[in-house]
C-alpha positions as CSV (number, residue, x, y, z in Angstrom):
1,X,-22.1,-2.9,-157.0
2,X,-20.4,-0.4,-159.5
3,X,-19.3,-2.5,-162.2
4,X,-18.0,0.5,-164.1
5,X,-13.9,-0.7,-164.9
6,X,-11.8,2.0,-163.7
7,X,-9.1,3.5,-166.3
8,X,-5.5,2.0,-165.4
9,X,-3.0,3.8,-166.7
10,X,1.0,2.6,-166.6
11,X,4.1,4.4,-167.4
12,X,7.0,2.3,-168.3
13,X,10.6,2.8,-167.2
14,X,14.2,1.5,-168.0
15,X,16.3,3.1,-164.9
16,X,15.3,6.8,-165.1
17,X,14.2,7.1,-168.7
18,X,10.9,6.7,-169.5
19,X,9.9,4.7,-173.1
20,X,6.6,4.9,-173.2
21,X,3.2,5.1,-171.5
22,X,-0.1,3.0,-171.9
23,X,-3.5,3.4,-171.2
24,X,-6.2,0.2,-170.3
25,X,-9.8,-0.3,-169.7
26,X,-9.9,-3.8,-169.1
27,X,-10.4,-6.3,-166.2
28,X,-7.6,-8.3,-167.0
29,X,-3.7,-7.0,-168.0
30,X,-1.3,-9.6,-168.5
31,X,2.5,-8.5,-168.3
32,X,5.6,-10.6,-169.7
33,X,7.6,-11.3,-172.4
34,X,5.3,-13.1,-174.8
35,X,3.7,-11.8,-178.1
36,X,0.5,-12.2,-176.4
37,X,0.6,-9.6,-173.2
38,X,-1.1,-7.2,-173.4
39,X,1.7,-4.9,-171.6
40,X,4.9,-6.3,-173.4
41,X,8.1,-5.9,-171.6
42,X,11.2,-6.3,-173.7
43,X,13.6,-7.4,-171.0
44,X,15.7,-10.5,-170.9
45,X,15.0,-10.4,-167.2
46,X,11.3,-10.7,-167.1
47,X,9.3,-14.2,-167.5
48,X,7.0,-14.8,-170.8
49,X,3.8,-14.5,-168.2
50,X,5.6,-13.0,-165.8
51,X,2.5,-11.3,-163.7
52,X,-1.6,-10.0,-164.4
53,X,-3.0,-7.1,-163.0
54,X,-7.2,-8.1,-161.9
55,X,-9.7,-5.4,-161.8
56,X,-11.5,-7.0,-159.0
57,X,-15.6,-7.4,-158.1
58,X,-14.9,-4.8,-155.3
59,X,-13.3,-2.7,-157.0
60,X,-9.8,-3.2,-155.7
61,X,-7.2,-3.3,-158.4
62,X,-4.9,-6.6,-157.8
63,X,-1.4,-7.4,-159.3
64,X,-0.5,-11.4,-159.2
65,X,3.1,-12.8,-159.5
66,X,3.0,-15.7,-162.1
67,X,5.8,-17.5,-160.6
68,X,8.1,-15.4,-162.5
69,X,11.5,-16.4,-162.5
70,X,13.0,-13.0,-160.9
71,X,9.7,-12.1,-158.7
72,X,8.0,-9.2,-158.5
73,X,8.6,-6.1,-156.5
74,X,5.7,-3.6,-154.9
75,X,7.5,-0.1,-153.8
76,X,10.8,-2.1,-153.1
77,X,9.4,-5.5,-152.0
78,X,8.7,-8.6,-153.3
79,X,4.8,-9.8,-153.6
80,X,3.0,-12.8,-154.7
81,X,-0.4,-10.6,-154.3
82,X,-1.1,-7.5,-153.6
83,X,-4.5,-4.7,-154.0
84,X,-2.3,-2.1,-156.1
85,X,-2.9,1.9,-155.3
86,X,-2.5,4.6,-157.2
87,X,1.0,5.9,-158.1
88,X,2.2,2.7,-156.7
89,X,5.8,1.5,-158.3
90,X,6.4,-2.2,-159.8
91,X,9.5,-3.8,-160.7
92,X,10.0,-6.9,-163.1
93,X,13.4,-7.7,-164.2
94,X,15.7,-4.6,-165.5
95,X,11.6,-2.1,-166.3
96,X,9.8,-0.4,-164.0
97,X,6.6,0.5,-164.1
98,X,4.4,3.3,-162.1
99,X,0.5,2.5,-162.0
100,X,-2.1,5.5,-161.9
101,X,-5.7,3.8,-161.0
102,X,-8.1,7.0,-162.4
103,X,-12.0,6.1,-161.0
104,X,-11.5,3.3,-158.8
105,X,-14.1,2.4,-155.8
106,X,-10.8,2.9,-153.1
107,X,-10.0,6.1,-154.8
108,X,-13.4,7.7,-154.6
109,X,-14.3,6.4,-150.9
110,X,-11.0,7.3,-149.4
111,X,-11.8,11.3,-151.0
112,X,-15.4,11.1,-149.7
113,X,-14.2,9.9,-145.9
114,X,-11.2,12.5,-145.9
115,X,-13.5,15.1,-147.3
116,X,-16.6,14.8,-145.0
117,X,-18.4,16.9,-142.6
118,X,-16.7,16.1,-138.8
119,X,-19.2,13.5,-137.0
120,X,-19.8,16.1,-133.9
121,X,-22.1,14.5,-131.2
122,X,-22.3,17.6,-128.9
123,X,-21.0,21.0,-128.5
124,X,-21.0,20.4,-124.8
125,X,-18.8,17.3,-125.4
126,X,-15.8,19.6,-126.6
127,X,-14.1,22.4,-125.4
128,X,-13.0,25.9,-127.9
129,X,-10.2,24.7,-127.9
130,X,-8.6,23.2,-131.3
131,X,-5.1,21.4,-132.6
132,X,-3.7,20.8,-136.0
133,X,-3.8,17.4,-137.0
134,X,-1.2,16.0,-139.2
135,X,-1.7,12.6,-140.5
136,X,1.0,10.9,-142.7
137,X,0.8,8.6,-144.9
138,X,3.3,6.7,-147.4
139,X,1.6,4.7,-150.1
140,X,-1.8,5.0,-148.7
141,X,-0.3,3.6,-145.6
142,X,-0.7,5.5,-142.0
143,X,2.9,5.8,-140.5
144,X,1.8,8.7,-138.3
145,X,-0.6,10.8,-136.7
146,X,0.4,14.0,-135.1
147,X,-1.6,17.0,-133.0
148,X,-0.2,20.3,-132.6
149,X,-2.0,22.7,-130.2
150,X,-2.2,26.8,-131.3
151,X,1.0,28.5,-131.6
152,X,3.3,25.9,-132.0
153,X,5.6,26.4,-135.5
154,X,5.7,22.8,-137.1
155,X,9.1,21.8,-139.2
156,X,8.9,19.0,-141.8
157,X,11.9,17.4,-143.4
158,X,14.4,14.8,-142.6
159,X,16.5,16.7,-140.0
160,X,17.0,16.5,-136.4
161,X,14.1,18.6,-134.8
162,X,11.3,18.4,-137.5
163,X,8.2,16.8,-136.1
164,X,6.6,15.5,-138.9
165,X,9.0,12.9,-141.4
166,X,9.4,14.0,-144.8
167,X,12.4,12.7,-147.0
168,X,14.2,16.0,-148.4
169,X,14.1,14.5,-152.4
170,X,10.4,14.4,-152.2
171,X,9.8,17.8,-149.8
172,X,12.2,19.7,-152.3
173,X,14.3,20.9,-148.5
174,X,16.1,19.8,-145.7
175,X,13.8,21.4,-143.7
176,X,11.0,23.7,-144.2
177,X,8.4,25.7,-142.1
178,X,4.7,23.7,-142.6
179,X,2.7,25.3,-140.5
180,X,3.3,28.8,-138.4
181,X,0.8,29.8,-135.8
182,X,-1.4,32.6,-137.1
183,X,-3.7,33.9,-133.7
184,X,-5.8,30.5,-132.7
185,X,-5.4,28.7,-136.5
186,X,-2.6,28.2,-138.5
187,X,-1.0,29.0,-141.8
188,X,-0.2,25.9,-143.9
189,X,2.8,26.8,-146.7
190,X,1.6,24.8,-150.0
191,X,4.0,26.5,-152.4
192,X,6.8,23.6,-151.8
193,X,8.6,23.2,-155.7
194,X,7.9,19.9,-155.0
195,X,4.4,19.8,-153.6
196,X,0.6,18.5,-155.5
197,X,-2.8,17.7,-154.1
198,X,-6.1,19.1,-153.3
199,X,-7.7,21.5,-150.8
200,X,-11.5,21.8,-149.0
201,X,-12.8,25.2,-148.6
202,X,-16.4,25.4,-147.7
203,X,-17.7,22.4,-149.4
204,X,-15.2,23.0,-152.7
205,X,-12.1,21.0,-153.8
206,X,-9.5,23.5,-155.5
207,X,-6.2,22.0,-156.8
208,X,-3.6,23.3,-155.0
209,X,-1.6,25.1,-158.2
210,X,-5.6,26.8,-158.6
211,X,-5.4,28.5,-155.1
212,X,-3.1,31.6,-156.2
213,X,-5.7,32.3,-158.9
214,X,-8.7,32.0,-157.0
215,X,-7.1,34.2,-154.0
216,X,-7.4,31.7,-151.4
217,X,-3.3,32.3,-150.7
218,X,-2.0,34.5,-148.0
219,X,1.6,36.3,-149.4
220,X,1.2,33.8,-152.2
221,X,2.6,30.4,-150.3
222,X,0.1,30.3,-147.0
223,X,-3.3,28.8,-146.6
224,X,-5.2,29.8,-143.8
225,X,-6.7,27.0,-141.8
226,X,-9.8,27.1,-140.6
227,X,-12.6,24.6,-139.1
228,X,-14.0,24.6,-142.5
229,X,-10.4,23.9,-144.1
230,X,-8.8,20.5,-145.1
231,X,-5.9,19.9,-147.3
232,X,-4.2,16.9,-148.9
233,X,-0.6,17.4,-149.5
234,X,1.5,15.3,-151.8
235,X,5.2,14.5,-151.4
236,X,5.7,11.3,-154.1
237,X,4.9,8.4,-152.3
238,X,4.1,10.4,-149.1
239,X,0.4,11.9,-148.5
240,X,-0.4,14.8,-145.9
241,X,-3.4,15.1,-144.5
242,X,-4.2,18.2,-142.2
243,X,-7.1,20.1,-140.9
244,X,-8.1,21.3,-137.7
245,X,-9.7,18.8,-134.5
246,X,-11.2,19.9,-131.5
247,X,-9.8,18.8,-128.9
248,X,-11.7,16.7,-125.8
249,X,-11.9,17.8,-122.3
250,X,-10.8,16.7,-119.3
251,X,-12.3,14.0,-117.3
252,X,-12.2,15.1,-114.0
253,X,-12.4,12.7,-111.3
254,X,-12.4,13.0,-107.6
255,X,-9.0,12.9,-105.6
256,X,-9.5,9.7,-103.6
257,X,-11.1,7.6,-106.7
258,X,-7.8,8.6,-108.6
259,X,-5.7,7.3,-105.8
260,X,-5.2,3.3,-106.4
261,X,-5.6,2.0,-102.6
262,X,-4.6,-1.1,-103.7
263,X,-1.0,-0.1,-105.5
264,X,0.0,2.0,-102.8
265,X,-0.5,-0.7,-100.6
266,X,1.5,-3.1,-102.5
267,X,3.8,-0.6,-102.7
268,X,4.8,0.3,-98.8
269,X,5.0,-3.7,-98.2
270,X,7.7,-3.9,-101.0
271,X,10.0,-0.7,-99.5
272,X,9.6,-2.6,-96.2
273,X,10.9,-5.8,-97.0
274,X,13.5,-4.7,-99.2
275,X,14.7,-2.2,-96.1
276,X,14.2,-5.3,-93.9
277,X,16.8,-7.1,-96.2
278,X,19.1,-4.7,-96.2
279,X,19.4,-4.9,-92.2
280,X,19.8,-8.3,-92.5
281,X,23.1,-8.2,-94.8
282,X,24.4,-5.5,-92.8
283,X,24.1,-7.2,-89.8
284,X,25.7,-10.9,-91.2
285,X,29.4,-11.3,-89.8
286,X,31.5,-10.9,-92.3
287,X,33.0,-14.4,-92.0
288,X,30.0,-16.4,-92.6
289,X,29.5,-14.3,-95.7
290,X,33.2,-14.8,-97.0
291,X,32.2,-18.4,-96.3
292,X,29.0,-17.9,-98.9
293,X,31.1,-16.9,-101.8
294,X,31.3,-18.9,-105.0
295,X,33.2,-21.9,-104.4
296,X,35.2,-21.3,-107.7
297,X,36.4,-17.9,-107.0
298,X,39.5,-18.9,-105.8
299,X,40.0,-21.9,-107.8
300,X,39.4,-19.1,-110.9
301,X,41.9,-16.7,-109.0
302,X,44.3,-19.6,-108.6
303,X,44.2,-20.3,-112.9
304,X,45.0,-16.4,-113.4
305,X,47.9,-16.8,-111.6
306,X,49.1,-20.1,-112.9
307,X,48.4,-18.3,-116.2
308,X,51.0,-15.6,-115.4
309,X,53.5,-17.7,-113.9
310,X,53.5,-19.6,-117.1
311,X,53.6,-16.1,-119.4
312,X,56.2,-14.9,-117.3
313,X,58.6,-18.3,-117.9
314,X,57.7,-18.2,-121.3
315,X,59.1,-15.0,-121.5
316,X,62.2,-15.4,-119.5
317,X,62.5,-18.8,-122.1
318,X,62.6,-16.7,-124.9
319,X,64.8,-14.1,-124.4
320,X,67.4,-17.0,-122.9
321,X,67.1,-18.2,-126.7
322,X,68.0,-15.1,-128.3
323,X,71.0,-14.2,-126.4
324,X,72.2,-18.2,-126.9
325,X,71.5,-16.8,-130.9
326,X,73.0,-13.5,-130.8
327,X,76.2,-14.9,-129.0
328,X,76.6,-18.5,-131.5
329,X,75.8,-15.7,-134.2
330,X,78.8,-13.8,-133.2
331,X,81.1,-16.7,-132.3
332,X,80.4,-17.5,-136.0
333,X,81.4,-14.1,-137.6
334,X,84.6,-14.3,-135.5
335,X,85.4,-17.9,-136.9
336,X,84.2,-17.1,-140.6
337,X,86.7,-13.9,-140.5
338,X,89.4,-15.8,-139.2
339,X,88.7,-18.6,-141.9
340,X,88.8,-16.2,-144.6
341,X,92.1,-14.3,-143.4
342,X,93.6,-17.4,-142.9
343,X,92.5,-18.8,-146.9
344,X,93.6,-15.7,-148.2
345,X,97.6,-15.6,-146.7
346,X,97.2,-19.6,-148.4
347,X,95.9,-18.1,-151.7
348,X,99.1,-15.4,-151.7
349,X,101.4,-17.8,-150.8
350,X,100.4,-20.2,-153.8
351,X,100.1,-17.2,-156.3
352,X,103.2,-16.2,-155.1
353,X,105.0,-19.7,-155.8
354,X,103.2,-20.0,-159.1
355,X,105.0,-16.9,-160.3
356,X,107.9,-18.2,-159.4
357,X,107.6,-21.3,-161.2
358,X,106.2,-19.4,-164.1
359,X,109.0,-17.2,-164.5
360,X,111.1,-20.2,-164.9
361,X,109.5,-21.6,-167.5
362,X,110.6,-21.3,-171.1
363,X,108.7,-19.4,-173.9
364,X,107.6,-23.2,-175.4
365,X,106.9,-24.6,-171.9
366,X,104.5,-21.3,-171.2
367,X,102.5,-21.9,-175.0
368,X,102.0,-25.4,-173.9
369,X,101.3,-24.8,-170.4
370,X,98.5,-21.9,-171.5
371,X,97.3,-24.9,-174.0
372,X,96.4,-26.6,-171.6
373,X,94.3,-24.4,-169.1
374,X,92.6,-23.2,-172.1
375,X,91.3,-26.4,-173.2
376,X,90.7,-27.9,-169.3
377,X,87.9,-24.6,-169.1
378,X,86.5,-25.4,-172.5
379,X,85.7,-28.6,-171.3
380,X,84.2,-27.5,-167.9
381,X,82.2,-25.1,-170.2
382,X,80.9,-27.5,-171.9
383,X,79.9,-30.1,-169.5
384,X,78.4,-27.6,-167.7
385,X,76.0,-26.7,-170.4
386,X,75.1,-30.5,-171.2
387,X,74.2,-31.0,-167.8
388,X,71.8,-27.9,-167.7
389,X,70.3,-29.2,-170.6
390,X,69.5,-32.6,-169.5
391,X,68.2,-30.9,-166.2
392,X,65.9,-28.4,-168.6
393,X,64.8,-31.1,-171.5
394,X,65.0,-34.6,-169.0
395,X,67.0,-36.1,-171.7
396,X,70.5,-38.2,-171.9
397,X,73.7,-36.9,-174.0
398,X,73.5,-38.5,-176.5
399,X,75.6,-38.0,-179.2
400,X,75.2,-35.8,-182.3
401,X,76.4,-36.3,-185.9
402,X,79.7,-35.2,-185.3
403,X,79.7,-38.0,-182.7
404,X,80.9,-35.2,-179.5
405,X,79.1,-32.4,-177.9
406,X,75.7,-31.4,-176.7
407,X,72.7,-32.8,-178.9
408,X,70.4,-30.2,-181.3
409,X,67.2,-29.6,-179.7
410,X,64.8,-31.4,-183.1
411,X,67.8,-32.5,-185.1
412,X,67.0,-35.3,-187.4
413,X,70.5,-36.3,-188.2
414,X,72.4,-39.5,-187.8
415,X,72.6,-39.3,-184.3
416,X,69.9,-41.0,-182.2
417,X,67.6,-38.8,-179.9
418,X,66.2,-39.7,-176.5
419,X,62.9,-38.3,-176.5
420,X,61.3,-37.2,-173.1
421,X,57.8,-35.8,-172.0
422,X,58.1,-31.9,-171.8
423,X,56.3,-30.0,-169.4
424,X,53.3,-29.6,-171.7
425,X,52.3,-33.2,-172.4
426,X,54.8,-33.5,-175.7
427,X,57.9,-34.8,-176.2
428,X,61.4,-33.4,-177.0
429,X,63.4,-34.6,-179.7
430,X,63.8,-35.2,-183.3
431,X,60.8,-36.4,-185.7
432,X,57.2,-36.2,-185.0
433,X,56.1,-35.5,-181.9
434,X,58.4,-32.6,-181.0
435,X,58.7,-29.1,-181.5
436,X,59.8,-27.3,-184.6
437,X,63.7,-27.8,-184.8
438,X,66.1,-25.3,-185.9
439,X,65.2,-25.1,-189.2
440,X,68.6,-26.3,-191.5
441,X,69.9,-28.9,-193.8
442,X,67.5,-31.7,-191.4
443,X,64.7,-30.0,-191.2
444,X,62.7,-30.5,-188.6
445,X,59.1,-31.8,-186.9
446,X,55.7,-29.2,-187.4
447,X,53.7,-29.7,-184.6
448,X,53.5,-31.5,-181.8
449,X,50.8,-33.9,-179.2
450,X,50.5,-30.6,-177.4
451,X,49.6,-29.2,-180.9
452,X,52.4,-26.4,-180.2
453,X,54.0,-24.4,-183.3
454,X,57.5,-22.2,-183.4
455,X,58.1,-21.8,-179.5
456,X,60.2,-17.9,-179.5
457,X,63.9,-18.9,-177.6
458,X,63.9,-22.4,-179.6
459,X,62.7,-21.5,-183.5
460,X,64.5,-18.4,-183.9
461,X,64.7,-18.7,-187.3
462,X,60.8,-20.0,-188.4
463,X,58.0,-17.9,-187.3
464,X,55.9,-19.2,-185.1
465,X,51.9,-19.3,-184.2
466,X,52.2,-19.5,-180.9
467,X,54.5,-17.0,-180.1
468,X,51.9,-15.3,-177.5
469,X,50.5,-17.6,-175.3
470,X,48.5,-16.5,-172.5
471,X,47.3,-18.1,-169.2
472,X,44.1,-17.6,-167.6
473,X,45.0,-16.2,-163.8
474,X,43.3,-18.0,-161.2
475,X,40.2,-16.0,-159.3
476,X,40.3,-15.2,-155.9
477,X,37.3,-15.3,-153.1
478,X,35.3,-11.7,-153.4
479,X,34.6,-10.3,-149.9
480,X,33.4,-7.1,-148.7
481,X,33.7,-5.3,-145.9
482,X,32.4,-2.5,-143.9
483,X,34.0,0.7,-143.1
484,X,33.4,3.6,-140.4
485,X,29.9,4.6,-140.8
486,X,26.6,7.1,-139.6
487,X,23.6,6.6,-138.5
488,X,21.5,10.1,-136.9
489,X,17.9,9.3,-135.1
490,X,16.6,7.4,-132.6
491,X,18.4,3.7,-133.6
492,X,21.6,3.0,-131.9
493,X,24.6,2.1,-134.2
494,X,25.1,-1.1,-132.7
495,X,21.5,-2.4,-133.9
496,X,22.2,-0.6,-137.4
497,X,25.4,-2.5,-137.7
498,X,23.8,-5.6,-136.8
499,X,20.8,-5.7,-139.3
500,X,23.4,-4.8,-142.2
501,X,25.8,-8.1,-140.9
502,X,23.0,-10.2,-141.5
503,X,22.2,-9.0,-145.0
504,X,26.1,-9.1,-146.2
505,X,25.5,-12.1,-148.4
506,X,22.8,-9.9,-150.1
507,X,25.5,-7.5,-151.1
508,X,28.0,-10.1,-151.6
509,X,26.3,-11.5,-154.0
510,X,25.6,-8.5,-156.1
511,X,29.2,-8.2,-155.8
512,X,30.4,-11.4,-157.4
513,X,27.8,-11.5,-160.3
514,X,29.8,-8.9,-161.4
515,X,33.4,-10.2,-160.6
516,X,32.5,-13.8,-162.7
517,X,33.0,-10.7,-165.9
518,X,35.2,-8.1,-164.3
519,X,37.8,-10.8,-161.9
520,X,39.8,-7.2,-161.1
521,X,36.5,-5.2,-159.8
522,X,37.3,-3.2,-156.5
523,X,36.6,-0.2,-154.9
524,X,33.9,1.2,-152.6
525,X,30.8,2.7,-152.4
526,X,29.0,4.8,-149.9
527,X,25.2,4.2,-149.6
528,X,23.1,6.7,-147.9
529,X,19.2,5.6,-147.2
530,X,16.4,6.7,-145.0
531,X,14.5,4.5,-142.0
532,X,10.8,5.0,-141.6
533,X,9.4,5.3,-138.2
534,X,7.9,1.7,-139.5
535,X,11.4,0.0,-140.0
536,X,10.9,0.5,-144.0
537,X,13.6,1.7,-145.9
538,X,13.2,4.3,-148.3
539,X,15.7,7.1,-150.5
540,X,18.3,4.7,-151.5
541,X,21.2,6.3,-153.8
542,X,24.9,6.1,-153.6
543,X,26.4,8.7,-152.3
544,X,29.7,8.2,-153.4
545,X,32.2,5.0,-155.3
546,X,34.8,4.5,-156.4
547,X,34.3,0.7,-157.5
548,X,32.6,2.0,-160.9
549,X,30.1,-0.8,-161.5
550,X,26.7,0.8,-162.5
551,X,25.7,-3.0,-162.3
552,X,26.6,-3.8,-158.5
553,X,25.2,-0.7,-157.2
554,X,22.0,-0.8,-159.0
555,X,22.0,-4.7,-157.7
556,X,22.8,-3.2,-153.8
557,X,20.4,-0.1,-153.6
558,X,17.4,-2.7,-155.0
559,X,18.4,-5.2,-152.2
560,X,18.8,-2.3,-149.1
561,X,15.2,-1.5,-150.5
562,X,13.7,-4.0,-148.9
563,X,15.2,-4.4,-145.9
564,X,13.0,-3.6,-142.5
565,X,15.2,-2.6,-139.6
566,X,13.5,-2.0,-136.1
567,X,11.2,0.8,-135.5
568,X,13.0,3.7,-134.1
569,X,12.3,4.7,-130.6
570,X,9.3,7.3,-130.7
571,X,8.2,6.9,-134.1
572,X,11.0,9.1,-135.3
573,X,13.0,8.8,-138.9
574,X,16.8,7.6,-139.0
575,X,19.3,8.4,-141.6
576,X,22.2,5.9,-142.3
577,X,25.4,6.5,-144.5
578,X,26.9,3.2,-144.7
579,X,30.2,2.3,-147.1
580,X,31.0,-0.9,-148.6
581,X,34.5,-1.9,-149.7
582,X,34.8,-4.4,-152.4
583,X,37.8,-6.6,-153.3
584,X,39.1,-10.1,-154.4
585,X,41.1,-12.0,-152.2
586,X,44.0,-14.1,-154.2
């Protein structure tokens, strides 16, 4: 047992900035939020022991959760335990942290198994022939294994057509040539912008940026592959392995052991009972099988037409109704126009005798006579304003000092006041308990129950405090919905559409975090992500939004992260572009 602790080194990031990077070579790393960790995370988010990372007996490097309050995330999911690899990505709270395991047991096992001799039993056993194989991995996890026989081309990239799944941020392309044929091996292109790893070439490992300056490149991008050739390609988390495999021959086995007696057997006495069947049904009179039908077909045929019969009334009902309203509408016109010609000849003909009676009058009798209409409308002025203000304040009229006319809204004169509760929870009226009167030879009350000072419209004369008063608007229900979509690969739309239904209340909740600080937060956003032949979900970003919120799209790509959809058919990749639209509902 190698009890030699391996060198664990962990970069530390807040979004895409990195603060800082530390170095450990210990068994035990405790991460959090206390003084005592020995990785201290300054995050509001993360727990005070929030997780420990255990260099194990084996040799396997372990992170444990804590119970943290917000989890713990491994490469988008969330883990209670997990054996940690290196270049493996952790998230706790708001950091994230990327973990590089340098002389670890896995590490140097996993070189010496990739790197070793072929186990060959027998020469005889194999044929000349050979096929490029193409393993790949993402996170030190096989997702697939691929053989390519001499003179194919082989395509990687996420695009329709390429055989072997890489995601275009980490490849660097959309697509891009990997291998070309190159007489019975190939030619593997390593000079990718994006591209790191290590090569085999006769016994020797040669970084890959070291193989233009030892030669080993063909027009400075190619590496020949031969038998005595491997190469381990790195795309981020995605690792390619390739070299060349012989492949098997043949089995060949005689004619009549390959034909299944048995199954062909089973087969003719299927194709002659089915064609017995048939011969049956077609010779069945065709009353006895109209008398085999479902019972309820007719009694279903008999609804559908009770059902239309009904519609049809329904609609015959309805338009009876608006002609009976379109013709009492017009009757009513026709009496409303007769009515009004009919008041207006009256209203002439009493004009007409007024002026008569009017020019008969004396200059005295007309003064007095203009007297008196003026006074009659300053009375119906006036009781019309003391009945809107008993209907505004719910008060009586009672009189003022001058013992007529409408009371003073916080008059303190000799005239009693009827107070009454105003809309706030006060009262209205004179002395304390009522708003600020017009200020004057009385004075007037300060404040209030309501604790309310200088209302604008009533104090026009004092100056107020609460002179801008503002009312919190009710929130509405957030909702989001889904808009016109894409999805390209081998996973119907339907199933797509489905999966992201069931994980709305995900989003939605991202959503209204947000909306509890921001009630008038809409918009939408247009997430585009990748599928994994394995269901995973990888190269979240947002593609496009309008909604603004760094917050709720940081909270939504982190969620569609770990989401597994279905494999897609053939171990093939899918790409989905899926928008969100977000809004509150009043």
């Amino acid at each position: 047992m190698d009890n030699q602790v391996p060198t664990i080194r962990i970069a530390v990031y807040q979004g895409d900035k990195l603060l800082r990077e530390e170095v450990f070579n210990q068994k035990t790393i405790r991460i959090g939020k206390a003084g005592q960790a020995h990785l201290r995370l300054d995050d509001e988010n993360v727990s005070r022991q929030h997780a420990v990372i255990e260099v194990m007996e084996s040799g396997d490097v372990r992170i444990t959760d804590l119970e943290s309050t917000n989890g713990t995330l491994l490469n988008g999911q969330r883990t209670t335990q997990a054996v940690l690899r290196s270049g493996d990505e952790l998230v706790m709270g708001e950091m994230r942290l990327e973990v590089f395991l340098e002389g670890t047991v896995g590490e140097k096992k996993a070189t010496d198994a990739f790197y070793s001799p072929s186990a060959v039993k027998d020469d005889s056993d194999l044929t000349s022939k050979s096929a490029l194989e193409i393993a790949v991995l993402w996170n030190g996890e096989v997702v697939n294994v691929k053989h390519f026989r001499k003179g194919t081309k082989v395509q990687a990239g996420d695009q329709v057509g390429c055989q072997v799944f890489l995601p275009s941020e980490f490849l660097g392309h959309d697509r891009m040539d990997l291998a070309i044929p190159d007489g019975r091996n190939f030619l593997l292109d390593v000079s990718g912008p994006k591209v790191t790893g290590d090569v085999l070439i006769q016994g020797k490992v040669i970084k890959v940026e070291d193989l233009e300056r030892r030669g080993k490149l063909t027009d400075g991008k190619y590496l020949k592959m031969d038998p005595g050739t491997k190469a381990r390609l790195g795309f981020g988390p995605f690792t390619l392995m390739v070299g060349l495999e012989h492949l098997p021959k043949p089995i060949k086995t005689p004619l009549a052991k390959r034909i299944n007696v048995q199954d062909h057997v089973y087969t003719a006495v299927s194709v002659i009972l089915h064609l017995l069947f048939l011969i049956m049904i077609m010779l069945i009179p065709e009353e006895q099988l109209r008398a085999t039908r479902d019972p309820y077909e007719s009694r279903s045929q008999a609804f559908k037409m009770i059902q239309v019969a009904e519609l049809e009334k329904m609609a015959e009902l309805e338009q009876q109704r608006k002609a009976r309203e379109e013709a009492n509408k017009k009757k009513s016109e026709e009496k409303f126009a007769t009515e009004d010609r009919t008041s207006s000849d009256k209203s002439k003909m009493k004009i007409k005798k007024m002026d008569e009676l009017v020019s008969k009058l004396t200059p005295e009798e007309l003064k007095k006579r203009n007297q008196e209409i003026a006074d009659r409308a300053l009375t119906r002025v006036l009781n019309q304003q003391d009945d809107l203000l008993s209907q505004v304040l719910g008060a009586g009229g009672d009189p003022n000092m001058a013992g007529t006319g409408p009371r003073v809204i916080g008059s303190t004169g000799p005239g009693s006041m009827v107070s009454g509760l105003d809309p706030f929870g006060g009262t209205l009226g004179g002395g304390t308990g009522g708003f600020r009167g017009t200020p004057g030879m009385f004075g007037g009350s300060e404040f209030g129950p309501a604790d309310l000072k200088g209302i604008t419209g009533l104090d026009k004369g004092g100056e107020g405090v609460a002179t801008k008063l503002k009312f919190k608007r009710g929130q509405g229900r957030p909702v989001v919905y889904s808009a016109p979509y894409s999805v390209s690969g081998e996973l119907d739309k339907a199933t797509v559409r489905r999966y992201i239904q069931s994980k709305m209340n995900q989003i939605r909740w991202c959503y209204q975090q947000e909306v509890q600080r921001n009630p008038n937060l809409a918009g939408q956003v247009v997430y585009k992500w990748v599928i994994t032949p394995t269901g995973k979900v990888i190269g979240v970003k947002v593609a496009d939004s309008s909604l603004h919120s760094p917050a709720v799209e940081k909270c939504i790509a982190s969620r569609i992260a770990t989401w597994r959809f279905p494999s897609p058919r053939g171990g093939g990749t899918v790409k989905v572009k899926y928008p969100f639209i977000f809004r509150v509902t009043k």
